[in-house]
C-alpha positions in Angstrom: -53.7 87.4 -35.0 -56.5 84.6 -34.4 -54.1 82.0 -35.7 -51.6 83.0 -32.8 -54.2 83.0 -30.6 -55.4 79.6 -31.3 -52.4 78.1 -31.3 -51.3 79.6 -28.0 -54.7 77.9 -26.8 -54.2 74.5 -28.1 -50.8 74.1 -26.7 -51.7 75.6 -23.5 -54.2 72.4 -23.2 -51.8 69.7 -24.7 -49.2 70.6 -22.5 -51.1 69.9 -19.4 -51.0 66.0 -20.3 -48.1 65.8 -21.4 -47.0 66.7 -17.8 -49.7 64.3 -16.9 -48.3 61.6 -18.8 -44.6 62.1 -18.1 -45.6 62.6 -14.2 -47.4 59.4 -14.6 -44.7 57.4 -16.4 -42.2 58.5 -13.6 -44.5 57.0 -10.7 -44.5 53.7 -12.5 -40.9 53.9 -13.0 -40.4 54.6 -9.2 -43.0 51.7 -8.4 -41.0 49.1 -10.5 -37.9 50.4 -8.7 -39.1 50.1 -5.2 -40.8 46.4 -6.2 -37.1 45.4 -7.7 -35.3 46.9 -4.6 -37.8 45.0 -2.0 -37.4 41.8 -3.9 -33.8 42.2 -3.7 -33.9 42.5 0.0 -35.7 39.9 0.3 -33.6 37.6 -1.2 -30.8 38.7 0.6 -32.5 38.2 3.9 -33.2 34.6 3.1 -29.9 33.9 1.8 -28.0 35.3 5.2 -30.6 33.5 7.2 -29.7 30.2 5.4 -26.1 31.1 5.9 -26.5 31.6 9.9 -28.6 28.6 10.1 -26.2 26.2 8.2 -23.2 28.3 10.8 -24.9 27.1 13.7 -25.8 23.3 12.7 -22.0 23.1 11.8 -21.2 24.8 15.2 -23.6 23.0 17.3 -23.4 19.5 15.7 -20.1 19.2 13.8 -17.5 19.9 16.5 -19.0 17.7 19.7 -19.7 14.8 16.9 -16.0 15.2 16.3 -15.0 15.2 20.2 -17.6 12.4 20.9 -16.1 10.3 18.0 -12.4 10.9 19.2 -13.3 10.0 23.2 -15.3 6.7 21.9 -13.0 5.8 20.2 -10.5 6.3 23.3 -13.0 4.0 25.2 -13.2 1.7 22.4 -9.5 1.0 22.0 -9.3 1.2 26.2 -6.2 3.0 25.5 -4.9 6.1 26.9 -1.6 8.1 27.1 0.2 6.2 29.6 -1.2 3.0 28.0 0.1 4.5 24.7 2.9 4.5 26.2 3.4 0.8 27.4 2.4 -0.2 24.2 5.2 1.0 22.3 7.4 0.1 25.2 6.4 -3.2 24.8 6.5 -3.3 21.0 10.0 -2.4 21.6 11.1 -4.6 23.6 9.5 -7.7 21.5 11.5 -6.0 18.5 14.9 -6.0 20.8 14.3 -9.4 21.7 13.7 -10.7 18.0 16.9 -8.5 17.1 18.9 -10.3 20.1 17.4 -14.0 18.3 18.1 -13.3 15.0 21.9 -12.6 16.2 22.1 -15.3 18.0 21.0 -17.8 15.5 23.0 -15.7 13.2 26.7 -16.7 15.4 25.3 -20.0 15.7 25.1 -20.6 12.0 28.4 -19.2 11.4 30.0 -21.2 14.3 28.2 -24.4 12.6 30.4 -22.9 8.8 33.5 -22.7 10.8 33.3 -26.2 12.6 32.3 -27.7 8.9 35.3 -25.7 7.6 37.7 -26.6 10.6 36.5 -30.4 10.3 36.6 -30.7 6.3 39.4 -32.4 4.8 41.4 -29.9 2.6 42.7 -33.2 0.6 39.4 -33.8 -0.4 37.5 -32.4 -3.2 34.4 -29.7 -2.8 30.8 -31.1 -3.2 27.8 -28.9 -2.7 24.0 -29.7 -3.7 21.6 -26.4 -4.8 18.9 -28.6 -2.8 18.8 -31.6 0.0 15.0 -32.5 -0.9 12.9 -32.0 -4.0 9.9 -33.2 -5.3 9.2 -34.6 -8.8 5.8 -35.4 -10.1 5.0 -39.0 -11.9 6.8 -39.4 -15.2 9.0 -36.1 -14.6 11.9 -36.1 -16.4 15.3 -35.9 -13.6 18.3 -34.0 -14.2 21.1 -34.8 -11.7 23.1 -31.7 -12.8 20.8 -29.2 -12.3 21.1 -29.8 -8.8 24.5 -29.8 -8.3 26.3 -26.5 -7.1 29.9 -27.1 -6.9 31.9 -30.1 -7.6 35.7 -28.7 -7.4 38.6 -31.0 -6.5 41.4 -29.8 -4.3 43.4 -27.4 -7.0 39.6 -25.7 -8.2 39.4 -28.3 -11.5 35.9 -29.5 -12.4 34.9 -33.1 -11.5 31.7 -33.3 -13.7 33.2 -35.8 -15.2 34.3 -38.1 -12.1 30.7 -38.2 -10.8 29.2 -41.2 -9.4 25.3 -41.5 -8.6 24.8 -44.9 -6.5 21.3 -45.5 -8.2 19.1 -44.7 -11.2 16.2 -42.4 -10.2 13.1 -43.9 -11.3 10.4 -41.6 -11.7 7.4 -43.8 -13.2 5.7 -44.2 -9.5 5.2 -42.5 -6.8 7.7 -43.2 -3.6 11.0 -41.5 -1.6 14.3 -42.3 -3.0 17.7 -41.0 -1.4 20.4 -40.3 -4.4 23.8 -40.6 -3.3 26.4 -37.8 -5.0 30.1 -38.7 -4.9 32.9 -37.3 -6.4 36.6 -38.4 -5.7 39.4 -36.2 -6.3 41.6 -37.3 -9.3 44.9 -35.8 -7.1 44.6 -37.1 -4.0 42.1 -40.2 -4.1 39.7 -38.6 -1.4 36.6 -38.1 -2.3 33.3 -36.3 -0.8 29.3 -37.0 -0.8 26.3 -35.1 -0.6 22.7 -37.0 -0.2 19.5 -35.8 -1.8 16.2 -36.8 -1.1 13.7 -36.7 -4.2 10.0 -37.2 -2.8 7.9 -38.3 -6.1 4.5 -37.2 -6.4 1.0 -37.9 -8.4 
């Protein structure tokens, strides 16, 4: 009976600090909460401020640099639509006029063909040089074939071997020489020439 007694004592005054205790560890628990929730805030309000500040030096400075940039350069270039507009007009009509030249020195090129054709002899043979001037250095060896295009007499045979060159090219000093090329058709006697200049440098 004593026992009971006792022990219904005891525990009557341990559990008053155990409430104590557990009351206590729930305020600090709260505390930390509120201290995490308030930092949190915090954080948050400086990172939307940052956000609206950065907005508004975008807004305020980025778009009239852009506008300012785009009407000096406008200034700058002293061009606006209508000059735009004269511009190309007058790009395109330099381009129709170097269109209208190239034609014309186009038929006159062809019109030059046709009078050589029309005044050729078709008895005589076919001589045409790759060149009409080159330029050799000092002590370069010369080839007179290699710059020979056709050489055909009147029925399309070659004539490489009916060639005649009216001097030896001497390429030990520097000077001009003009090589005469003739070739004389083995059918009807006729023959053709083609002069090339050789300028021989140092």
């Amino acid at each position: 009976m004593f026992a009971s007694i006792f022990t219904e004592t005891a525990e009557k005054q341990r559990n008053p600090k155990k409430e104590e205790w557990r009351r206590g560890r729930s305020a600090r628990r709260t505390d930390h909460m509120n201290i995490f929730a308030t930092r949190i805030v915090k954080w948050l309000v400086a990172i939307i401020a940052v956000i609206n500040i950065v907005a508004m030096m975008v807004f305020q400075y980025g778009l009239p640099s852009l506008v300012v940039s785009a009407e000096e350069s406008a200034e700058a270039t002293g061009t606006d639509e209508m000059g735009t507009i004269e511009t190309v007009q007058q790009e395109t009509a330099a381009k129709e006029a170097e269109i209208a030249q190239a034609a014309l020195a186009r038929e006159e090129i062809e019109e030059e063909a046709e009078e050589e054709e029309e005044e050729r002899d078709p008895d005589a043979p076919i001589l045409e040089l790759t060149d009409d001037h080159i330029y050799l250095r000092v002590g370069e060896r010369f080839n007179y074939m290699s710059y020979i295009e056709t050489m055909e007499d009147v029925d399309g045979s070659d004539l490489s071997h009916y060639i005649y060159l009216d001097r030896d090219v001497d390429t030990s000093e520097p000077g001009e020489i003009d090589l005469t090329y003739r070739i004389t058709s083995t059918i009807t006697g006729k023959s053709d020439s083609k002069v090339l200049k050789i300028t021989i440098q140092e």
